[in-house]
N, C-alpha and C positions, 0 to 999 in steps of 0.2 A: 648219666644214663637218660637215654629219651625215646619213647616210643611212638607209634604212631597206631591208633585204634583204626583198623582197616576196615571196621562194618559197624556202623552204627545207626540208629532210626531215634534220631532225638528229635525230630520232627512228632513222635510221637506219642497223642494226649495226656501219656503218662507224668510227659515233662512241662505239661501246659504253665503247673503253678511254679515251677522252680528252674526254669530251664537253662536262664542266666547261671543259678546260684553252680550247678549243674557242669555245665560248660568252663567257669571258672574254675570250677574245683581241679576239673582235668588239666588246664594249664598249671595249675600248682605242684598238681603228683606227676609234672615231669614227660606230659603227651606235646610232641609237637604238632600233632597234625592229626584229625580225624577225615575218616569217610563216610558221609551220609549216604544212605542207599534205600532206592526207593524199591515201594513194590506197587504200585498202581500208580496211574496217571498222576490222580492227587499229590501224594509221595513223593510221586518223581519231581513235581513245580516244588513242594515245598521244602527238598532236599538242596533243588539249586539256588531258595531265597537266601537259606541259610547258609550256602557256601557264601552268597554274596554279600553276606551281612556280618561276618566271620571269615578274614584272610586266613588261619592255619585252617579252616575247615573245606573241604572238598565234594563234590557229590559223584554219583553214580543215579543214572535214571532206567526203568526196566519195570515190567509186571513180571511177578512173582506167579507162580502154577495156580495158585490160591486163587489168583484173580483174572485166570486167564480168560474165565467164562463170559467177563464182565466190558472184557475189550472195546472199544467206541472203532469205529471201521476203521479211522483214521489212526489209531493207535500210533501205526511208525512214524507215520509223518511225521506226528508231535512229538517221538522220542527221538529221531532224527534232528527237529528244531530244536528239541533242549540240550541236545548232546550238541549243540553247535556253541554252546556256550566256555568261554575260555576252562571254567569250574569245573567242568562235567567230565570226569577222569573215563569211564567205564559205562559198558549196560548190564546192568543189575540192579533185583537178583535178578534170574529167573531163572529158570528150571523144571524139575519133576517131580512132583510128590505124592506119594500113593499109597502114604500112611492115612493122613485125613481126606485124600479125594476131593476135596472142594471145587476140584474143578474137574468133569467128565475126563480121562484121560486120552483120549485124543484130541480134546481140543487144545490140553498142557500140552502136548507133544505139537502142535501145529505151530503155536506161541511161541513156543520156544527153540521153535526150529527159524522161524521168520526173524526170530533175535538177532539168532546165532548170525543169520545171515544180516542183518543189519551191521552188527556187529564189524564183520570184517568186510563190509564196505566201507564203512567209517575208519577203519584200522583201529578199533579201539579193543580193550580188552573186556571179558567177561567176568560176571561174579554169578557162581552158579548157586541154587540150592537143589539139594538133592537128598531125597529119602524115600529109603525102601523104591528106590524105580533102578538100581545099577542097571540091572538086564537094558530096560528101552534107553537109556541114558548110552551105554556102550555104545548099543549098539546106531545111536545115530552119532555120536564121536567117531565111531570109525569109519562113516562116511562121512564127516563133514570135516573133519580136521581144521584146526584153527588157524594153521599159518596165513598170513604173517601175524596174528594177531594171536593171542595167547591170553591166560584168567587165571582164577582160582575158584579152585572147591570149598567153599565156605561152610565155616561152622564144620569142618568133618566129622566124621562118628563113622565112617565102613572101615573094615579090613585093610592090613596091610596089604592085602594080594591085590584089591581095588586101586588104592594108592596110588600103588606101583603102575597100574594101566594107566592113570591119572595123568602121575610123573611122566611117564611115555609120550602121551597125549599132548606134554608141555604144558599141563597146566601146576601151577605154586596148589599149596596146600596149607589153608588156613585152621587154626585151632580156637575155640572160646573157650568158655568155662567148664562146661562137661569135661573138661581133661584134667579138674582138679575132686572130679566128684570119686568116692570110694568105689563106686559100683560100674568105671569107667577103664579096666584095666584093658578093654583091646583099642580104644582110642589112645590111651599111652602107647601101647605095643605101635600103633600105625605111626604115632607119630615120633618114637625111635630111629623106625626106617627110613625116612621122608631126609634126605639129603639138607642141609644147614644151610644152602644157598637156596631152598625150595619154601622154606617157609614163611608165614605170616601168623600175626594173631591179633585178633578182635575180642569184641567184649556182645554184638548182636545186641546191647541193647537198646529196649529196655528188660531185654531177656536172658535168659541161661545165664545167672550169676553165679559167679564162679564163686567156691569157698574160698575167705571167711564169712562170704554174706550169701552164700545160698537161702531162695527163701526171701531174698529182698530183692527191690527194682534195682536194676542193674545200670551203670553207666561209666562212662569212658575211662573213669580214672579208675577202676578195678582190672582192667586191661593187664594191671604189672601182676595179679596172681594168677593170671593165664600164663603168662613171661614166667614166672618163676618157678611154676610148676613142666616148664615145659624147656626149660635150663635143667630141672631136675632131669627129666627124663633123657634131653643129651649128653649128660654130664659136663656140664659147661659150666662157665661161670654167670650170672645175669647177663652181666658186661657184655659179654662178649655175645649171647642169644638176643641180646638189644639190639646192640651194633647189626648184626645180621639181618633179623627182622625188619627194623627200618628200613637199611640199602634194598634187601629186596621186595618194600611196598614202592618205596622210590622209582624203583626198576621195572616193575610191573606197571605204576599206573601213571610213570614221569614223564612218557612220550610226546605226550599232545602238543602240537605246534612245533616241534622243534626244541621242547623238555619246559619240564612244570620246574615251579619253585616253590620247595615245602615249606620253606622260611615262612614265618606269619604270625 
């Protein structure tokens, strides 16, 4: 059994003093392959060091809604430059957030509209994040449509009725840890629905640890009590929500050039 942690930010200071130890651990518990993903310029350089420093690890570069405020004029350019890099799977995150507001909300909505559209000039896929904004999230997906280019919803927590627009939408649907918490029964119910050739799962961290270590920093190789809690919920074997998981992060983020190789 082998998985692949589809969102990770080890890049970040959390892992300053153990990052190795860290990294290694996750090639032990059985991860083939991680995805660093950036959320600000920063992020984004230091996501693609690391993929270059590290063959099974990959990046993704993008300003996250949090940091939309903060844009250098130049922004695309330079995410346009770093996505030109073999490593660079995806733009992400970015997205909508209007839980914490961090960022005035229509400038997140401008950012993330400029992505989008970077995005599928480059043909590459997106990694969204998204909270509390479904309504302006809709309703700029349903003008802007992804094809040919397609993502996922990262980290999910909405409704299966959202999901499902989601799915529609063509985008995969990722899970972390929240999906092993007690107080998380509509994030199971959503990801019930979510079709077995639609999924993915990450570990986001150095955040949202999933139980047994809720409460502690989080990192790649906890990934399998996402997986396992989310085999519970299909009624599936691990086996067999591994297998799947992987082919479809393969699938989503293998394109670039003429197809990736996860081997690493």
């Amino acid at each position: 059994m082998s998985l692949i942690d589809s969102h990770a930010h080890l890049d970040d200071q959390r892992f300053d003093e153990d990052r190795e130890e860290v990294i290694k651990r996750a090639k032990e518990n059985g991860l083939s392959n991680i995805i660093n993903i950036g959320h600000d310029m920063q992020s984004s350089r230091s996501s693609v060091q690391l993929a270059e420093k590290y063959p099974f690890i990959f990046a993704a570069v993008g300003v996250h809604p949090h940091d939309a405020k903060d844009v250098p004029n130049d922004y695309l350019k330079q995410l346009e430059e770093l996505s030109r890099h073999d490593k660079v799977l995806a733009i992400g995150e970015i997205g909508l957030d209007y839980y914490y507001d961090m960022s005035p909300r229509e400038v997140q909505k401008k950012v993330f509209l400029e992505q989008l559209n970077l995005a599928k000039e480059l043909n590459m896929p997106v990694i969204v994040h998204l909270r509390d904004a479904y309504g302006d999230f809709l309703e700029i997906m349903r003008k802007e449509r992804l094809e040919p280019t397609t993502g996922v919803m990262h980290c999910f927590s909405g409704s299966s009725e959202v999901a499902k627009e989601c799915l529609d939408m063509g985008f995969y649907i990722s899970f972390a840890g929240p999906i092993t918490f007690k107080n998380a029964p509509k994030v199971r119910e959503a990801a019930s629905q979510v079709p077995l050739n639609k999924l993915l799962v990450e570990t986001d961290c150095p955040y949202l640890t999933p139980v047994p270590y809720r409460g502690k920093r989080n990192e790649p190789a906890y990934v399998q009590y996402t997986a396992e809690q989310l085999a519970t919920v299909k009624e599936i074997s691990i086996e067999e929500l591994s297998s799947a998981v992987t082919d479809n992060t393969k699938k989503l983020f293998g394109n670039k050039n003429g197809g990736v190789s996860f081997e690493g």
